[in-house]
N, C-alpha and C positions, 0 to 999 in steps of 0.2 A: 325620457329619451333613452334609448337602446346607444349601448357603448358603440362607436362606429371602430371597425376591422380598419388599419392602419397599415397595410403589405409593404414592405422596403420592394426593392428593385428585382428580384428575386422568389417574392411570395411568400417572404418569410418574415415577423413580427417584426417589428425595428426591436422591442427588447431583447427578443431573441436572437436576432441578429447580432446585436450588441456584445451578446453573451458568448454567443461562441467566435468571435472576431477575439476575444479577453482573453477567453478559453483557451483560442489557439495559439495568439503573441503568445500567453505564461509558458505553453508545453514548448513551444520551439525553444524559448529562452532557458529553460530550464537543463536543454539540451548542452553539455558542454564543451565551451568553445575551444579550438586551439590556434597553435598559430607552430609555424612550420619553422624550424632554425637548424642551426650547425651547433649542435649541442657539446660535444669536446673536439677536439681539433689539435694534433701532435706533430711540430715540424713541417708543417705543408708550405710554408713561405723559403723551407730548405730546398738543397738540390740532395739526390740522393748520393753515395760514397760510389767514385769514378772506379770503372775496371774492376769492381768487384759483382759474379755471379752467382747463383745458386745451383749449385750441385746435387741440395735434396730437392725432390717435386712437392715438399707441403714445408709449412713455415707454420709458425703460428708466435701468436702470445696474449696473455691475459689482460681483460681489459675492466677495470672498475669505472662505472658509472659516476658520475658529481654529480647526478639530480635526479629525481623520478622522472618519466621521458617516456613516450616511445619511438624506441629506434626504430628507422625504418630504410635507412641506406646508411654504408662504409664505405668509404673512399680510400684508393692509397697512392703511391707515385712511385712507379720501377725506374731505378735506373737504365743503361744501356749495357746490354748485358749479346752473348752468341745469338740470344733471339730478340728480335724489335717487340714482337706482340706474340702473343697467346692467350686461351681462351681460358683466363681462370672462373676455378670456382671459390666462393666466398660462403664458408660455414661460420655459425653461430653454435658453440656449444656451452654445453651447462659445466664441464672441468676436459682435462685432455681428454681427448676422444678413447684411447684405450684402458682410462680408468676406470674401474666397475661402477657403477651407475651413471657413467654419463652419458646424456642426453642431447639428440642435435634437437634448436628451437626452431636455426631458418636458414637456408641455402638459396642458393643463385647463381648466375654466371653473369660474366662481363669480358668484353674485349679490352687486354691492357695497351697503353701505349708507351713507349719508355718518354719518359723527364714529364708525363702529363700527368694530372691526377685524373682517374677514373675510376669506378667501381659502380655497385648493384646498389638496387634497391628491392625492398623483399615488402612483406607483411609486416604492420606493425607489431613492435616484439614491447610490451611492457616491460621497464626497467625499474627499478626503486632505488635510491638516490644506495652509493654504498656496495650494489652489488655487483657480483664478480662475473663476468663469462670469459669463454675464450674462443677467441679471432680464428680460424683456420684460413691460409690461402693455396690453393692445391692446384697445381701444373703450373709450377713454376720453375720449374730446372732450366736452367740457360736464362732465364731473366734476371736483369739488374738489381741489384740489390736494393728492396724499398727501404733501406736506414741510412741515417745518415753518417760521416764520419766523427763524428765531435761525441765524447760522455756528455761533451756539458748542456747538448741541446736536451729536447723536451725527451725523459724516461714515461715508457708505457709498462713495458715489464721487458724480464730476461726473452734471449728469442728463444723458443722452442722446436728442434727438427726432428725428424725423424729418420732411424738409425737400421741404414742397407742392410744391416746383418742379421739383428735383432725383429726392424721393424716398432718396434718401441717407442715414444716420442720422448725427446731427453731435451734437457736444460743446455745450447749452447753459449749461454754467461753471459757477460758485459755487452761483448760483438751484435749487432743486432736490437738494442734496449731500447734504441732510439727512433724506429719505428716512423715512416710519414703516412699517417692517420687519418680521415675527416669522419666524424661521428654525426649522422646526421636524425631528425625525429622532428615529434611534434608534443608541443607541452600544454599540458591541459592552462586555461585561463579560468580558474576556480574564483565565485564571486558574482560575475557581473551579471549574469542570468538570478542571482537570488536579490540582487540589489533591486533589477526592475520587477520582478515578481511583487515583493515588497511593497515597491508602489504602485502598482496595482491593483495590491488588496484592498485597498478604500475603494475603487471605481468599481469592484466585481462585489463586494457588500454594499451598495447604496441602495437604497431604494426609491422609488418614485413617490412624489408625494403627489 
């Protein structure tokens, strides 16, 4: 007796069928997974320092990473300052912007509000747990100061402005360290795609008997 032709719903073998159903779960799974979080987070539960504005139009300060990540929005919170809102921009650089080799990674704009936290979100930027960028925030003269008044809240780094004469960006100290921040991304979930592939492998070697 001649083997009889056996077509799934489709027209295609049930083995074969079988096979690339296996085929396909393993490549998807394989693919990996993230999940989206508020990765650091400086002072956002503060209110920012009352009656204090910014006189320079960019601000900045450095910002180390605690995990591998990629970022892909900053948040921050202006106080109440000559202006309610304005339309800043929010750079990502690789050291101050006027140091010789530094590099912008990702830019954006956002509307602020004062005492609200808001900010951009950009392209995901890979981070490696440790490393260093720096924060730019630019058209910000007349708005409230985004730090708080206390040393003793959460330090990001010294602020850094930039100097009407020179144009330069310089170290304005202590004032400023304390920064209201939201670091946000998405972190790879390494594992669970090699776990089911795993078992798998017995179903995709069987054979018929």
């Amino acid at each position: 007796m001649r083997p009889r032709f056996n077509p799934t719903s489709n027209g295609l073998p049930r083995r074969a069928g079988h096979s690339l159903l296996f085929l396909g779960l393993a490549f998807s799974l394989l693919v990996p997974r993230t999940r989206a979080a508020v990765i650091d987070s400086y002072n956002v539960t503060k209110s920012p320092v009352p009656s204090l504005e910014y006189a320079s139009n960019e601000a900045g300060w450095f910002y180390t990473a605690s995990q591998a990540y990629n970022l892909n929005r900053i948040d921050t919170k202006f106080g109440t300052g000559s202006l309610a809102s304005a339309t800043v921009t929010l750079e990502v650089w690789t050291d101050l912007p006027t140091n010789a080799g530094a590099v912008i990674l990702r830019s954006a704009t956002f509307d602020s509000e004062a005492n609200v936290l808001s900010g951009a979100s950009f392209d995901d930027l890979p981070l490696s747990a440790g490393s260093r960028s720096f924060v730019v925030l630019r058209n910000v003269k007349s708005l409230g100061a985004n730090f708080t008044p206390s040393f003793a809240d959460q330090v990001l780094s010294d602020l850094y402005l930039i100097s009407s004469s020179t144009h330069e960006w310089f170290d304005a100290g202590r004032q400023g360290n304390t920064p209201i921040f939201q670091f946000s991304g998405t972190v790879p979930e390494p594992g669970s795609g090699l776990l089911i592939v795993v078992g798998l492998t017995p179903m995709l070697g069987r054979r018929r008997r």
